[in-house]
C-alpha positions as a printed Julia matrix, in Angstrom:
467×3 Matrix{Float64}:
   0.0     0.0    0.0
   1.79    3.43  -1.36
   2.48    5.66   1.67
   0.62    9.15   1.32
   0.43   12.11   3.41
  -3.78   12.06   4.47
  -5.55   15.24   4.99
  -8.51   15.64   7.38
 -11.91   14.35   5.76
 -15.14   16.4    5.81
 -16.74   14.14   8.4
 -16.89   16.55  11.45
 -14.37   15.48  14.7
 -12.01   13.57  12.28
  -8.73   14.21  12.3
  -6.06   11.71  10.47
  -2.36   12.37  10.67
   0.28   13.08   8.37
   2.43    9.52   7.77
   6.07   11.09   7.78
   8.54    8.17   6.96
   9.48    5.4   10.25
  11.7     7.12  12.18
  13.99    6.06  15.27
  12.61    5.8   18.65
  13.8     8.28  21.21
  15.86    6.37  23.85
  14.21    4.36  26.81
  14.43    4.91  30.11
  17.4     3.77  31.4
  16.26    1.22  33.95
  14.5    -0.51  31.31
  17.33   -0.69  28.58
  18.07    2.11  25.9
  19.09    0.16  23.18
  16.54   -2.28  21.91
  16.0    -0.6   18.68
  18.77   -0.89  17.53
  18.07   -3.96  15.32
  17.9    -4.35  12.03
  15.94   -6.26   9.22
  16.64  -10.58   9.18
  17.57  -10.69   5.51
  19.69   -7.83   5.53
  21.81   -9.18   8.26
  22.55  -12.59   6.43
  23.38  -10.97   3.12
  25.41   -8.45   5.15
  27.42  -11.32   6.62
  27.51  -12.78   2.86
  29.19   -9.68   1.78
  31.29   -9.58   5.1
  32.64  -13.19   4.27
  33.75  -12.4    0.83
  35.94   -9.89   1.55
  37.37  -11.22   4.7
  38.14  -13.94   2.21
  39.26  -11.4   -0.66
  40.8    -9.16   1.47
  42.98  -11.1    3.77
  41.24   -9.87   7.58
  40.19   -6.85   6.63
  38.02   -5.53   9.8
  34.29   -5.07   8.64
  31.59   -2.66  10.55
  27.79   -3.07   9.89
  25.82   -0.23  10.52
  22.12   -0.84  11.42
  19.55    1.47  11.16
  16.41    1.54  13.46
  14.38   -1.71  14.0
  14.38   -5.06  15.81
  16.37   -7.23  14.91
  15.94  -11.17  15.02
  18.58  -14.02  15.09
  19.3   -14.25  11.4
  20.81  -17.48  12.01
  18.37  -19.34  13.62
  18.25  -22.57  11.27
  15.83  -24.35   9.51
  13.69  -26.7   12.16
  14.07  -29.44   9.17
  17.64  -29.19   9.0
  18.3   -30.2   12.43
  18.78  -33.96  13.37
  15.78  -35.55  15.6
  18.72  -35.97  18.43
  19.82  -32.29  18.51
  15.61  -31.02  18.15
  14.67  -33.51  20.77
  17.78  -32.56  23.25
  16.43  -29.29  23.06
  13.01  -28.35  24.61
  11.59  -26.92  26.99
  10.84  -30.81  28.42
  15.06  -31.24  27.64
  16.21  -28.22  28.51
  19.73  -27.05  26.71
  20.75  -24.03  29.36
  22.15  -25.56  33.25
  23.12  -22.07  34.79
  21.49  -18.53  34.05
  23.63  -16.35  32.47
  24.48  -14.29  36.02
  24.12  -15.92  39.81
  20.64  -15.55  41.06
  21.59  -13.97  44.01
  21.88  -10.85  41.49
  18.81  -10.72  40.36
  15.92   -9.01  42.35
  13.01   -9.52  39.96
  12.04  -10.64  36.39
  10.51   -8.75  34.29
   7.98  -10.59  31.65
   7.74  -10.8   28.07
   5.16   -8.1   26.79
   6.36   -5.48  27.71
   4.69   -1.65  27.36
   6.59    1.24  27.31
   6.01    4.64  24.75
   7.07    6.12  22.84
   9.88    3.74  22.41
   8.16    0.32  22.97
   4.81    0.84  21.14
   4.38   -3.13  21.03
   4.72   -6.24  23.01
   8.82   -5.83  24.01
  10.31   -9.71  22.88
  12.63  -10.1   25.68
  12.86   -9.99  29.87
  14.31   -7.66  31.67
  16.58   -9.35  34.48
  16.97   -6.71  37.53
  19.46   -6.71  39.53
  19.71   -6.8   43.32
  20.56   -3.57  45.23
  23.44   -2.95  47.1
  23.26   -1.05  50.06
  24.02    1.97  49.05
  21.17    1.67  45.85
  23.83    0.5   43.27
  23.14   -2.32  41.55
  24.99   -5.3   42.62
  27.9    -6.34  40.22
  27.46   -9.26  38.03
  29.53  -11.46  35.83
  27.67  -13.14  32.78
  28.29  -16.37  31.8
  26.89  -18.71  28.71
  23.78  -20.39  29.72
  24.99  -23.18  27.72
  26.54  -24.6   24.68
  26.7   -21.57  22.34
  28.06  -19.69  19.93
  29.05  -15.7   19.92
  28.18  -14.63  16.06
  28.0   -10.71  16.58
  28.91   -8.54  19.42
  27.45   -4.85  19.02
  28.09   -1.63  20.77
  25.2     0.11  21.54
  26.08    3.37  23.2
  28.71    4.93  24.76
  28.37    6.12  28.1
  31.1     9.49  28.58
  31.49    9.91  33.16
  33.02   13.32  32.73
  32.69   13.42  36.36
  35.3    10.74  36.78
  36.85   11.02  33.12
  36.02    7.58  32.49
  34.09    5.8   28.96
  32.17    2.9   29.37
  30.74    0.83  26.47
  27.07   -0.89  26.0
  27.58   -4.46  24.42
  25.04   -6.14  22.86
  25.7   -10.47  22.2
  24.1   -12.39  19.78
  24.41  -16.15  19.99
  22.85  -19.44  18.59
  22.55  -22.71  20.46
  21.35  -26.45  19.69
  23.1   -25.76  15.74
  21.55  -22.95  15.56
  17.37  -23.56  16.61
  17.84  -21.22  18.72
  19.11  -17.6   18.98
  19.42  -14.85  21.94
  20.98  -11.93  22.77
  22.18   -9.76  26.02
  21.48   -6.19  25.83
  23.78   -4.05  28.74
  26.82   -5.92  29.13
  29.68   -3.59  30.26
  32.95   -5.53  29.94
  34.14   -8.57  27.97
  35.82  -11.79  28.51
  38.72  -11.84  27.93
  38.34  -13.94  24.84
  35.2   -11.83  23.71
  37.56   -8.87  23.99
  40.37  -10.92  21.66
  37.71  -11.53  18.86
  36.07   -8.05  19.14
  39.47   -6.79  18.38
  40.36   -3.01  19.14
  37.73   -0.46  19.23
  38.11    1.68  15.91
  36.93    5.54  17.75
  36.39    6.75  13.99
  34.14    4.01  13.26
  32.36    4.45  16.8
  32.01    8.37  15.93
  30.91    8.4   12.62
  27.85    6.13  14.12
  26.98    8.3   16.96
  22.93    8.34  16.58
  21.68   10.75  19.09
  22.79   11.94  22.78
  21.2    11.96  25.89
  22.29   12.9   29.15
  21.65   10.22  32.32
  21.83   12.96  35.33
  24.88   15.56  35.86
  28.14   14.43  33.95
  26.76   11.51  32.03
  26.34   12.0   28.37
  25.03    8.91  26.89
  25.93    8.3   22.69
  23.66    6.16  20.86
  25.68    4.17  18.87
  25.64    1.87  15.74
  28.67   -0.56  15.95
  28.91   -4.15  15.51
  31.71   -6.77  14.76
  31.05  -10.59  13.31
  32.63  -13.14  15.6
  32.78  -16.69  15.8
  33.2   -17.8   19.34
  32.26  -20.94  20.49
  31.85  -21.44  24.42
  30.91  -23.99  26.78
  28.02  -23.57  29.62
  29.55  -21.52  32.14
  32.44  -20.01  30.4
  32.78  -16.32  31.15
  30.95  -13.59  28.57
  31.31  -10.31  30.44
  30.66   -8.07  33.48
  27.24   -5.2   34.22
  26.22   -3.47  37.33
  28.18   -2.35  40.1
  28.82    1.33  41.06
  30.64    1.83  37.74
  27.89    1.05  35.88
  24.76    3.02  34.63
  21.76    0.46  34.01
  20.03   -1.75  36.78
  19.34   -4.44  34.91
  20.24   -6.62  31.29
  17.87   -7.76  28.25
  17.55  -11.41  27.76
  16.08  -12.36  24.41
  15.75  -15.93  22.7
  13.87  -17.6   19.52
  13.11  -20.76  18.82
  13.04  -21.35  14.59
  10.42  -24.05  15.93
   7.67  -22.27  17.76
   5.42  -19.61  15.29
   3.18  -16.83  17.47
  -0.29  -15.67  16.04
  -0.5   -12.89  14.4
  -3.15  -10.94  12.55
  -1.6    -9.14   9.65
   1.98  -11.02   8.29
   2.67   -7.76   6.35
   3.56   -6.39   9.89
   5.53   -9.5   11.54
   7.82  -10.43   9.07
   9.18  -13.81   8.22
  11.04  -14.77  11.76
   9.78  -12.01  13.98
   7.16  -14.48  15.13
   9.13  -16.79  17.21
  10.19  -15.23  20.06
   9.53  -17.49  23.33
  10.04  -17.14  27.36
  13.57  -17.72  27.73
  13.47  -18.98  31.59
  11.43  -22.0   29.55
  14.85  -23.09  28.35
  16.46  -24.07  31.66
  16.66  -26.8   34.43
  13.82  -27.26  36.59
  15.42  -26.12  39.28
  16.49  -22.92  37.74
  13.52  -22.67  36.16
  11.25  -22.55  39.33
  13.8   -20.4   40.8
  12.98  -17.92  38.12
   9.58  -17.7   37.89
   9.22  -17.07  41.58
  11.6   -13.68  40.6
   9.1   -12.42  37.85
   7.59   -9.15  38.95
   7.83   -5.76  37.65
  11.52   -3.48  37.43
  10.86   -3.29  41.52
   8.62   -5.55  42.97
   7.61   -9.66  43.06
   4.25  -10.23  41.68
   1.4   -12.42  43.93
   2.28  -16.0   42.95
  -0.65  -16.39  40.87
   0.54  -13.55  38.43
   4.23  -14.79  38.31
   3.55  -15.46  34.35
   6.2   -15.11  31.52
   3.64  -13.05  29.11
   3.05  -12.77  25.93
   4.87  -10.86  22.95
   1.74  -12.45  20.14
  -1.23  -11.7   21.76
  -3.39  -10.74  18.24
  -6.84  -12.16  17.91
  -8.58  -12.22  14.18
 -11.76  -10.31  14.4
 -11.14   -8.46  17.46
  -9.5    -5.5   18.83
  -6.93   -7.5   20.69
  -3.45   -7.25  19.56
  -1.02   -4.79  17.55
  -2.2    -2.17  14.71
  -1.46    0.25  12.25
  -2.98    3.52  11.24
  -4.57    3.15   8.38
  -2.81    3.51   5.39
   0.64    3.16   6.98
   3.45    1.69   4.96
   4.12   -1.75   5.52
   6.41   -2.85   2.27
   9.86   -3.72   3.89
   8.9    -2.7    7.53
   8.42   -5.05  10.28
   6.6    -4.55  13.66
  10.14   -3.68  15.48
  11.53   -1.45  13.01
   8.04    0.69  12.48
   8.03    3.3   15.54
   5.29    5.71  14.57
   1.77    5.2   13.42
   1.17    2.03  16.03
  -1.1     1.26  18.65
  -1.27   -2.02  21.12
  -4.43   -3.57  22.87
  -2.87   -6.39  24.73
  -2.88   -7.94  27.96
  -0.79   -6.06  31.52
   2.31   -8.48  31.25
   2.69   -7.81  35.11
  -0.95   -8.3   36.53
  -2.34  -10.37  33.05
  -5.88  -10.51  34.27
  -5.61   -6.84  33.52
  -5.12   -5.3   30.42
  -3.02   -2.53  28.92
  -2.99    0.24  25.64
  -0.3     1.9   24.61
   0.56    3.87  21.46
   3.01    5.89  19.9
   3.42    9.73  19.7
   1.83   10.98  16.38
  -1.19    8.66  17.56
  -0.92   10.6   21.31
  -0.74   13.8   19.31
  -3.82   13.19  16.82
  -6.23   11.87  19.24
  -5.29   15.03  21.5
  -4.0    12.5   24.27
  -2.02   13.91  27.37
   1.39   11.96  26.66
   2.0     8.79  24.95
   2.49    6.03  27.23
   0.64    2.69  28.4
  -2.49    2.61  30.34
  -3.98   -0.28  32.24
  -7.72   -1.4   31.54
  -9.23   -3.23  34.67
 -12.0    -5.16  32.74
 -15.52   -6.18  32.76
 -17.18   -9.16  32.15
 -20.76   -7.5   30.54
 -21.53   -4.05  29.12
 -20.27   -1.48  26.96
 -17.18   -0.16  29.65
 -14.31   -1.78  29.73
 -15.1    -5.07  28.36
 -11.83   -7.07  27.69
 -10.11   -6.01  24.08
 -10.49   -9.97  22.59
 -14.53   -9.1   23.13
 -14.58   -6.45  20.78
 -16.15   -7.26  17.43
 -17.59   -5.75  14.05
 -21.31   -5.62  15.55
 -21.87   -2.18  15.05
 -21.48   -1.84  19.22
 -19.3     1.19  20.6
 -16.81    0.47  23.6
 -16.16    3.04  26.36
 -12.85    2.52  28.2
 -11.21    4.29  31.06
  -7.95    4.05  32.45
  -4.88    4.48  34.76
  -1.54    5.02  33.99
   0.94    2.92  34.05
   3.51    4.86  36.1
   2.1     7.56  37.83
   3.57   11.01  37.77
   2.66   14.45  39.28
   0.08   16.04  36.83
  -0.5    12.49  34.92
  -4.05   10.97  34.83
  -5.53    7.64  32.79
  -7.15    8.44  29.88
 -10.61    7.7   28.46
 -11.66    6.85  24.98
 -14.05    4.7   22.71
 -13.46    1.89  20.55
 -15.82    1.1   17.52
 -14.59   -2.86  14.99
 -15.82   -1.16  12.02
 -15.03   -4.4   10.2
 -12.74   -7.6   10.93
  -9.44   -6.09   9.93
 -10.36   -1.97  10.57
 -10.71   -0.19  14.17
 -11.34    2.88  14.86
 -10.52    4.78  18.35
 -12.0     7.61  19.43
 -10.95   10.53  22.29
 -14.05   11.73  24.39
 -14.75   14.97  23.94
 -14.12   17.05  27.58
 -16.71   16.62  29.62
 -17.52   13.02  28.91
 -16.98   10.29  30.25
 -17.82    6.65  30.19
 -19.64    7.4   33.05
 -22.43    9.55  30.41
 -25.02    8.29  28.77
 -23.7     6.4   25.58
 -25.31    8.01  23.16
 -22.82   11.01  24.03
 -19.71    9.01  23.08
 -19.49   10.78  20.22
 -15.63   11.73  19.61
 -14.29   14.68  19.48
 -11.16   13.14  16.9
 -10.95    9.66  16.01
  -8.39    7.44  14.25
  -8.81    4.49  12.73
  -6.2     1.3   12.39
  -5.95   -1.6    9.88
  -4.05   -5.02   9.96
């Protein structure tokens, strides 16, 4: 569908937005990881190693960079499930787990943050990995951790995400990002926030080129008084094959700037539901719960961490979540505004022109919207962030998203936010299926509420999605 710049229609209240090109996400808060945009498209990664090969080969070592722009990326390598022998598929379940120790001691780690994550404008859908946080020293700091390989696996890429300038102590730290594959390559995962190599990581990574890092500085950002954070795009290929338990890297401590690490994994075997393919592209569907992958023990041990970034959920909410969560037919799931365009973009790599009706991946009974800025700015919204939707079972207010179907009804919602902050309140707005793959949301003009009479849920702008 050709992308084109929409001007308001004649229907009164209706307001559509310009559809600039997908741009990059500001950067995240800091406690919940900065740097997972910075992933790029499947295909272009394996043709990019292609190229890389040839003229290491042609070239005799030459040093290659990649530089990424904007979206998610997924483990280009993961194999072909029909490729793999029987013994290596079966050895490697979540019934036969492949991973004996987590990748830091779980004395480190306070909680466990789900799958499904919600946080605009920079996570506009369901985020595909955990968030590990770690303990608290006490003074606050985070507790320093060493990282270790869950298992049998191999380092492919090791990236640098940002570069973190102390002027109060002169001192540079770098973001890592590692990608590895396990079982030959079934499955795939990466560690966002690792601070310092192995010593063998640091031997394959090779010297840091500060040209290279430079020319791929992609914004700045400042992390309190002194810290100047660079978002960087900067990434060697690597070949590094190490054992369970062999040493990866070091995060947290006083030295360090993030409370907690990113721990994403696919499995080539396992395929999520999802509405519209023209968003989730080939391989962006298989994301799973990575503590799924472990010993029993470890695996119990886990799941009694999962909370949000600061506190343990009740026992009977210590799920993993959801990243696929899209229901045909219903408002449930991940859109796009209408006429967005979808040719070569993926779900992780759009950042504008999305909205999410999912499930709270922290109290899942509950369930939670969030949307990116131009739709905040349209609809006349007070921010853009992610609001939580206790449900009801009957009537027209709040009824859960998977209930809402093309049969002409209107649906009234009102909300809290997520985080609360001084001057912040939930927001209230209407939902209308106008047909099985079309939505339309609506704001409330002031004054109403879903508290009025329905027949004054009449919206005062309105946007509609497709998928």
């Amino acid at each position: 569908m050709k992308q084109e710049t929409q001007t308001p229609t004649d229907q009164p209240g209706h307001t559509t937005p310009k559809q600039p090109e997908p741009s990059l996400p500001s950067a995240a808060k800091k406690h919940h990881g900065f740097g997972h945009f910075i992933w790029g498209s499947m295909w272009r990664r394996i043709v990019t190693s292609v190229l890389v090969l040839a003229i290491l080969v042609g070239l005799g070592g030459l040093t290659v960079f990649e530089v990424r722009h904007g979206g998610h990326d997924n483990q280009n390598s993961l194999a072909n499930p029909n490729s793999v022998s029987a013994s290596v598929s079966n050895a490697c379940t979540t019934t036969n787990p492949p991973f004996s120790n987590f990748p830091i001691a779980l004395s480190g780690i306070s909680t466990v943050t789900p799958l499904g994550h919600l946080d605009p404008p920079s996570h506009n859908f369901p985020v595909p990995h955990m968030y590990i946080n770690y303990a608290k020293q006490p003074n606050g700091d985070p507790v320093p951790v060493t990282f270790t390989a869950p298992g049998n696996i191999n380092v492919y890429d090791i990236s640098i995400i940002a570069k973190v300038n102390d002027t109060n102590t002169g001192k540079t730290y770098y973001d890592y990002k590692i990608w590895f594959t396990a079982c030959d390559k079934l499955l795939g995962g990466y560690f966002i926030h690792v601070y310092g190599l192995s010593s063998q990581l640091a031997a394959a990574f090779g010297p840091l080129d500060a040209n290279q890092i430079t020319s791929n500085v992609m914004g700045h950002e400042s992390w309190g008084p002194g810290i100047d954070v660079e978002d960087v795009n900067y990434t060697k290929f690597v070949n590094v094959n190490l054992n369970a338990g062999a040493e990866i890297g070091t995060a947290g401590g006083a030295a360090n700037f993030t409370t907690n690490f990113d721990f994403g994994l696919s499995d080539s075997r396992k395929v999520g539901q999802t509405a519209d393919p023209a968003i989730w592209k080939p391989n962006d569907d298989n994301y799973v719960c990575s503590l799924d992958y472990f010993s029993a023990s470890v695996r119990k041990a886990l799941y009694g961490k999962i909370g949000d970034f600061n506190n343990l959920s009740p026992a009977a909410d210590q799920q993993c979540g959801q990243v696929y969560q899209d229901q045909d037919g219903t408002a449930q799931g991940v859109w796009v505004v209408k006429g967005t365009n979808k040719t070569n973009q993926s779900v992780w790599s759009l950042n504008q022109h999305l909205i999410s009706f999912i499930h709270d991946n922290i109290v899942p009974h509950n369930y939670m919207v969030g949307f990116s800025s131009d739709v905040q700015q349209t609809l006349g919204f007070q921010d853009s962030s992610a609001y939580i939707v206790t449900p009801s079972s009957s009537g027209n207010v709040d009824r859960p998203f998977n209930d809402v179907v093309a049969n002409g009804s209107t649906y009234c919602y009102q909300t809290t936010p997520q985080y609360s902050s001084p001057g912040q309140s939930g927001i209230s707005f209407t939902l209308q299926m106008l047909n099985p793959t079309e939505l339309r949301m609506g704001a409330l003009p002031n004054g109403v509420s879903c508290s009025s009479p329905s027949s004054q849920w009449q919206p005062a702008k309105y946007l509609d999605f497709e998928r």
